[in-house]
Every structure is written in C-alpha cells, then in structure tokens.
C-alpha positions in Angstrom: 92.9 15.4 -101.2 93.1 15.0 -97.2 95.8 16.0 -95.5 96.7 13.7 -92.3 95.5 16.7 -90.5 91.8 16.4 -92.2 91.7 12.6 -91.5 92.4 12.8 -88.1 89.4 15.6 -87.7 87.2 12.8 -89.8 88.1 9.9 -87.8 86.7 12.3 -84.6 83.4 12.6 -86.0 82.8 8.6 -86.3 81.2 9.2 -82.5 79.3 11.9 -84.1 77.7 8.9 -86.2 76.4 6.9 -83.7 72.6 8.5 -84.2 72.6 8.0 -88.6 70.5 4.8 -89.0 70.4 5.7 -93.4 73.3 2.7 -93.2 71.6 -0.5 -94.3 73.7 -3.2 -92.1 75.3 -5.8 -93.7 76.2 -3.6 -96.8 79.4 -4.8 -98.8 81.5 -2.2 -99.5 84.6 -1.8 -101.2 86.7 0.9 -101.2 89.5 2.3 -103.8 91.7 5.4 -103.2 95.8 5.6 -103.2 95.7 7.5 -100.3 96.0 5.2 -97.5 94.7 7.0 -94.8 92.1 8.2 -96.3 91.5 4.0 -96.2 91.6 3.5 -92.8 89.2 6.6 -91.7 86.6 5.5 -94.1 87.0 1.8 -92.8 86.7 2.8 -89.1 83.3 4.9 -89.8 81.5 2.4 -91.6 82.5 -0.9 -89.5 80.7 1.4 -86.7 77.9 1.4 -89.1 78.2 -3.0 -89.0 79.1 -2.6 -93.0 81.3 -5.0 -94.4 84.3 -3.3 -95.8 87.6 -4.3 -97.9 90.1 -1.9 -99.0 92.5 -1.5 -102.3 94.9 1.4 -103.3 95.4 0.0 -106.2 93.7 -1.0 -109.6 94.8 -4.3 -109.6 94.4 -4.7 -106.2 90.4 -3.9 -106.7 90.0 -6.2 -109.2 91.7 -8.9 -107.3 89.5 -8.7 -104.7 85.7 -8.6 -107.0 87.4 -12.0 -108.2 87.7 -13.3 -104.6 84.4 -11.8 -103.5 81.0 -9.7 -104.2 80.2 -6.2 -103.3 77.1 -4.3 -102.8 79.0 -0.8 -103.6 82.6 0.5 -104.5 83.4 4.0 -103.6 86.0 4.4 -106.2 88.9 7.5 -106.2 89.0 9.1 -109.7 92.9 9.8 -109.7 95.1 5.9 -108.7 97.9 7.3 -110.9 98.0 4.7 -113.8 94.3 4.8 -114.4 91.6 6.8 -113.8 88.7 5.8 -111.4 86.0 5.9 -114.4 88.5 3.3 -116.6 88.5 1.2 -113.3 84.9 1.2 -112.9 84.6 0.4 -116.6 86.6 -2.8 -116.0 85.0 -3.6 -112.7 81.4 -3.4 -115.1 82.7 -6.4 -116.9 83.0 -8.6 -113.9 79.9 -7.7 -112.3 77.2 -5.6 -113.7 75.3 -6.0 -110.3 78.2 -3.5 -108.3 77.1 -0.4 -108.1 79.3 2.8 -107.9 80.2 6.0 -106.4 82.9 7.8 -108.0 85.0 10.1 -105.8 86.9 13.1 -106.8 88.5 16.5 -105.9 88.2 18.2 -108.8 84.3 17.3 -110.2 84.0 19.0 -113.2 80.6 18.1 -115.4 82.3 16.3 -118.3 83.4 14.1 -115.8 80.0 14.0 -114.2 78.0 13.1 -117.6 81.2 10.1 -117.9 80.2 8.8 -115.0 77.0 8.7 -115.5 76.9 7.3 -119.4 79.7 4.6 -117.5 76.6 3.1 -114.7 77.7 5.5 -111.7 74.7 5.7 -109.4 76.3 8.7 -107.1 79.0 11.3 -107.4 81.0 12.4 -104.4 83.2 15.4 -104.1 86.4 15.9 -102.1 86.9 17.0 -99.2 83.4 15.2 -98.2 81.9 15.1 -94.6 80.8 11.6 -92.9 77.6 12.2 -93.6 78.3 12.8 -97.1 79.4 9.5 -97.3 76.3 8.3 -95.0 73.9 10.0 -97.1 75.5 8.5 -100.4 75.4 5.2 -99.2 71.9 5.5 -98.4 71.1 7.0 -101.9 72.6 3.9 -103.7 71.1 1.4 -101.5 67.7 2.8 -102.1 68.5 2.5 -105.8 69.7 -1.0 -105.4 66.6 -1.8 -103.8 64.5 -0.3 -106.6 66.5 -2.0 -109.2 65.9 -5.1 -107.3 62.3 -4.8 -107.1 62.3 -4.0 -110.9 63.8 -7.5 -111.5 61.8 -9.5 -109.3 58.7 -7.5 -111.0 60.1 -8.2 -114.3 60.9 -11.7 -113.4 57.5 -12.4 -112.3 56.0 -10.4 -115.4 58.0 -12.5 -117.6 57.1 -16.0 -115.9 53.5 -15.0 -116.0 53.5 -13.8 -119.8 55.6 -17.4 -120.6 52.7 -19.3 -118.4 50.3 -17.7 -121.2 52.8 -18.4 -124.2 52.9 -22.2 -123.0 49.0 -22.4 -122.5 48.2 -21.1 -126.0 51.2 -23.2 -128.0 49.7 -26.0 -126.1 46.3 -25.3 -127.0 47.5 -24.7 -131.0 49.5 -28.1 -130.8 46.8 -29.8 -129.9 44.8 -28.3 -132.4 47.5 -28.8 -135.1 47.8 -32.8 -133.5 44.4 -33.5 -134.5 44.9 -32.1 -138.4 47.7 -34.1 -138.5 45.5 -37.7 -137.5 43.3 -36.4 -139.9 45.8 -36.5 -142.4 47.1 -39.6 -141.6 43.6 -41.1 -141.8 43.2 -40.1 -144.9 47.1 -41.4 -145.8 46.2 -45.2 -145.5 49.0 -46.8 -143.4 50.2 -43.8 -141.2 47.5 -43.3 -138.7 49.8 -42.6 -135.5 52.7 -42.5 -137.2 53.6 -38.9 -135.9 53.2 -39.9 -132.2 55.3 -42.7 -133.2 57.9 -40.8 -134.6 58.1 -38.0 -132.0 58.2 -40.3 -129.6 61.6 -41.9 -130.8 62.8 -38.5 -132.3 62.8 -37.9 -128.5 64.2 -40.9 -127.2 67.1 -40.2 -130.4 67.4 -35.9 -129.1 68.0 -37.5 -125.2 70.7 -40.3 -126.5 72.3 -36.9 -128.2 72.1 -35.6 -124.8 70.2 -32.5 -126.3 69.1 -30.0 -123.6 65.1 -30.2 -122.0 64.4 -27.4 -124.5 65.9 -28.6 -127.6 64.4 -32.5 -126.9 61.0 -30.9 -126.5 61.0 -29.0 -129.9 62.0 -31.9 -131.6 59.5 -33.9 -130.3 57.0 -31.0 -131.3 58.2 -30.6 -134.0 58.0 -34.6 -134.7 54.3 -34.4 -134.4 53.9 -31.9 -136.8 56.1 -33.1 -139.6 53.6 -34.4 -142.1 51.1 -31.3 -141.4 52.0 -30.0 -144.3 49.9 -33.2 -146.5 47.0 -31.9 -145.2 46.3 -29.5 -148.8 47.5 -32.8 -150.7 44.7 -34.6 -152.5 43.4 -37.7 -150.8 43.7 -39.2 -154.1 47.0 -39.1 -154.1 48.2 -40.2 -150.2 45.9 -43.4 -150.9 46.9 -44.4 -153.9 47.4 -48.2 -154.5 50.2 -48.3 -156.8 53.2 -46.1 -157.8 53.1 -42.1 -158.0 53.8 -40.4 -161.3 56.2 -37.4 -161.2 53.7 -35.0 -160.9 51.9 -36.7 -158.0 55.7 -37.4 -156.7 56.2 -33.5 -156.5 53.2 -32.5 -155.2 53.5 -34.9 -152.0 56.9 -33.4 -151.8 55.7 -30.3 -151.3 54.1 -30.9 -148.0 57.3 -30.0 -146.3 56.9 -26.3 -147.6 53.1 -26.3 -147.0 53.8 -27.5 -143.7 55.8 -24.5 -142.9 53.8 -22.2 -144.6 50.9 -22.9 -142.0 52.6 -23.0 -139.4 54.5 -19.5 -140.0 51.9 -17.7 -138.5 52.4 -19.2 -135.1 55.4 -17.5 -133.8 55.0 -20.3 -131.0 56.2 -22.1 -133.3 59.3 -20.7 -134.8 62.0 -23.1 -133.7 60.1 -26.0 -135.1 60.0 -24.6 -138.9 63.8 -25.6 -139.6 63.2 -29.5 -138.7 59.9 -29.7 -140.5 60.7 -27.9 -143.1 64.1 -30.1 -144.4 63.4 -33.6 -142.6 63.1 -35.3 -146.3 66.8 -33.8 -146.8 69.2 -36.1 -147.1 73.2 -36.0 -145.3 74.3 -36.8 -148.9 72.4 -34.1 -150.5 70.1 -35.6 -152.2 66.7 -34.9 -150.4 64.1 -32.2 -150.6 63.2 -29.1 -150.7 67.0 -27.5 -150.9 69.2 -30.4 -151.1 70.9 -29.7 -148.0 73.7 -31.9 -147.1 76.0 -33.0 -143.9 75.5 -30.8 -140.9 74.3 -27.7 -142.8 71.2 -29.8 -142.4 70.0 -28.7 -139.0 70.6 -31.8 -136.4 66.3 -32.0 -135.3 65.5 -32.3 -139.2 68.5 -35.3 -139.2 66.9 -36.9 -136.1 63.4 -37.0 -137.6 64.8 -38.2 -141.1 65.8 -41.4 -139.0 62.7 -41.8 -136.6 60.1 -41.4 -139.9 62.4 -43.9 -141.8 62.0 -46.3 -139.0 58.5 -45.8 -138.5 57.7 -45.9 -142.3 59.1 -49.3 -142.9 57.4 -50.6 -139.8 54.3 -49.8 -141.6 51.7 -51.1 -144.3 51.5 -48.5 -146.8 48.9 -49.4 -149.9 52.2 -50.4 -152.1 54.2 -52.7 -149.8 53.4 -54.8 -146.1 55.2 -53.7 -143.0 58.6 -55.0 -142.6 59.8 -56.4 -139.5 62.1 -54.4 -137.0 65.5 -56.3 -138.0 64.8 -55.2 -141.8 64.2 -51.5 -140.3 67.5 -51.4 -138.4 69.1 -53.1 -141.7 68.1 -50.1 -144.3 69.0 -47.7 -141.6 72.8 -49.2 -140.9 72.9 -49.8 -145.0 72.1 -45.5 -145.6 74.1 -44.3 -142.4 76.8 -41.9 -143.8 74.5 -41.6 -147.3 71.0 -40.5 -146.5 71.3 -40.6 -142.8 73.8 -38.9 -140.3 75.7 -41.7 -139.2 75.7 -40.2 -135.6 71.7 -40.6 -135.5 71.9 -43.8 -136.7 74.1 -45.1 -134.2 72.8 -43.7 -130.9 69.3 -44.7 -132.0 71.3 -48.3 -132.9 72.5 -48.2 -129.8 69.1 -47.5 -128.0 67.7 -50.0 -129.6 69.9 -52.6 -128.3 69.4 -51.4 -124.8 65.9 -51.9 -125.0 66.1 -55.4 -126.1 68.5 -56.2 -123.4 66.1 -55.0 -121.0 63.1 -57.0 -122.9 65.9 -60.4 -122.6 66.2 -59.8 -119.1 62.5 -59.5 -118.0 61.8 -62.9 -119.7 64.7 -64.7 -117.6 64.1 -62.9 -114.6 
C-alpha cells in the first residue's frame, strides 16, 4: 500500500507523462481502491491522459456507478475490506461482460494470479506500481479490447454471411418442396392451392396473435408444407368419390408422420416439424397422430388446424360441394373450445369481420 509520502512522489511524475501517447483518449475508466489517495493521484495522471475517470472506495459504491454508466476498464484493488477485489469483479461480470479488468494488489501471489485469470482478468498489476505501469497496462487491455472487438465484428459478419447461405438454400428446398406439395394437391381433387391458401391465413391468424416476424414466417412455412406428407399416399385413395374405409382412413392419416419424416433431413427445417407434424390434433384430444390436447399442442399446429378447416370447407372435395364462407365461420364458432383453440378462432373471427367492414366501406365510398 502507498504511504501519503509515495503518492505525493507519484503525483510528481504525472509531468513525467506528458511524452506516453500508449493512452487511447477517450478511455472509460473506473477505478476501485479504499485508499483514497491512492484515488486522487491515479485520477490526476490519467485526466492528463484526456481519459474519462470515476472513482469508488467502496464495493457498493462500484457497482452503483456500472448501473449509472459504462466503462471501458476498472482497475480494481484486491483488498476493500468486506470483499475481495476478485468477488467484486465477479459481480461486476454479471452486469457487464463487456468491462474489462485489471486487478491490483500488494501481495500477488500465483493462486491469486490463475483466480484472476479463470474470473476474465485481462491484466495483473502489482503494488507499489510506477505511472507507467499503469500506462503500459492500459495500453495492454485496450489492445485486447480492440482484438476482441475485431473478433466480433469478424464473427458477426461470418455469421450474417453463413445465414445469407442458410436462407438461399431453405429457400431454394421450399420451393422445391412447394411444387411436390401442388403436385399432390393435383392429384387430391379439390385442394389444388389449398396450401397457399392456408398459409396465407395461418399468417394473417400468427400476426392477429401478434407472434414475432420469425415465429409468423415459420408458420406460414410450415402452412405450405402441411399436406407434403400425402405425397407417398395412393392417388387412389385422395381421389376417391365416395367415403374412405378404415384402412384407407388410416393411411391418409398418416401423411402427417410421412410429412415429417421427409422433411427431417432438412435441418432448415427443424422448427416447422412440430406444426406439421400435429395440425390434425385436436384442443379436445381427440385428433392425430398423439392425441394431444389444449396447449400441450404447440400454438402453429393450433393455427393451421383453423386455417385448413376454413379452407377445406370452402372447397369441392369429390364427396361434398363447397360451402359458403358464413357456413365456414359457423362450424368453426360451433368446435371453438372442442376441436379448435378458442383463442384461434376468435382472432381469426375477428379478422374476418374487419375485412368485411373494409369490403362494406369500399362499396359506399
């Protein structure tokens, strides 16, 4: 520790500084030590140096300020009587993993050298130290904070580039697996662009749910992809005219399984798998494949459940006509709570209203 004598000799040699450029200006520093004095030399030296500089002889105190404001380093005392420097540091960690540290003692030993450095301490500083100890160690950390910056901006830029790539190639799969799926629903008589159609309000539904970008996006993805699964079902059996047998019954059911199963491969695809796999399950627990029920049945599987129901009824399928939007709306109010989440049904209720109060005001404008 520095006697008053010591700190008067250091606060001499701050004219002595006046030709050490290793400072980088506008550095943040904060500085922790219970010795007082030791506080106002070190802030004298480095305001010469144009660094910004706040002081705490206390723990508390240290912490009160990173709440109030951001550092670039803290020169931290290991001995502030209640707790060590390296607990401090620890805790100061927490609230910012950018800070980085020097730890300062006066009796280094290397147990507490190998601590500080398992803790995220980029220097180690021994007492009694000269100015340009302190010089040179702020140097050294801002050169590492550099690095590490340049690290993260090269990883940053890595990682947009390598998600540019992912995005490209899940695009160029979806559209891919788009175009098996209008093949399938050529071959199912009644459905051709039913899967744009349901993606389309599955989206609308996701926004109304106020879902994030992300989350909308996959479930419109995941929308278009639905039935994909149909495509190893017979075409026998999609176009059949009248009623299925059991047998047939199961093996159409199965498409939600086989839809999976192709699309398993395609890590692209991962977060879609849960919504195409259990869209046929029903809130009461009474759908397929697991008979999931209530929320255990992820929310972009309920969404779609609505959006196909919708669409289906909307359609001409080879064993009944298309029914008329009112009917649609009707069968979906009558199941909300049953096989439908009630939630679904009434945001995409209530979407549907707006819409045709914007349709009734365009024809009286």
């Amino acid at each position: 520790m520095h006697s008053p004598v010591e700190c008067a000799r250091l606060s001499a040699l701050v004219s002595g500084t006046q030709g050490i450029t290793m400072v980088k200006k506008a550095t943040r520093i904060l500085l922790v030590d219970d010795e007082v004095n030791i506080l106002h030399v070190l802030t004298d030296i480095l305001r010469e140096m144009d660094c910004y500089v706040r002081t705490a002889n206390r723990p508390e105190e240290a912490l009160r300020l990173m709440n109030e404001e951001s550092f670039d380093i803290a020169f931290v005392d290991n001995f502030l009587g209640s707790i060590e420097g390296i607990q401090l540091i620890e805790q100061m960690g927490r609230m910012d993993p950018d800070l980085h540290y020097v730890l300062m003692t006066g009796n280094p030993n290397i147990d507490l050298a190998i601590a500080s450095l398992k803790k995220g301490v980029a220097d180690f500083l021994r007492k009694p130290f000269r100015i340009e100890d302190i010089l040179i160690s702020i140097d050294h950390v801002n050169r590492k904070r550099e690095l590490e910056q340049q690290r993260k901006e090269l990883m940053s830029v890595l990682e947009l580039k390598v998600q540019e790539k992912t995005d490209e190639l899940k695009q160029i799969y979806l559209s891919v697996l788009v175009t098996l799926s209008r093949t399938v629903e050529k071959k199912d008589l009644g459905t051709y662009g039913h899967s744009m159609r349901v993606s389309h309000i599955s989206g609308r539904i996701a926004q109304g749910l106020a879902l994030s970008a992300q989350e909308v996006d996959d479930v419109k993805a995941a929308s278009l992809l639905h039935d994909i699964g149909k495509i190893g079902i017979s075409d026998c059996i999609l176009a059949k005219q009248g009623p299925l047998t059991e047998e047939e019954s199961g093996i159409v059911r199965s498409h939600t399984r086989k839809g999976v199963e192709i699309l398993q491969p395609l890590k692209q695809f991962e977060a879609l798998l849960p919504a195409i796999l259990y869209h046929h399950e029903r809130y009461d627990g009474s759908g397929y494949p697991a008979g999931l029920s209530g929320d255990v049945v992820p929310l972009s599987a309920r969404i779609i459940a609505v959006a196909d129901t919708y669409d289906a009824i909307l359609s001409d399928r080879p064993y009944r006509p298309a029914a008329t939007h009112d009917k649609a709306m009707q069968e979906l109010r009558a199941w909300s709570g049953k096989q439908f989440d009630a939630r679904v049904v009434s945001v995409f209720d209530r979407i549907m209203h707006e819409e045709e109060d914007k349709a009734a005001l365009a024809r009286t404008a």
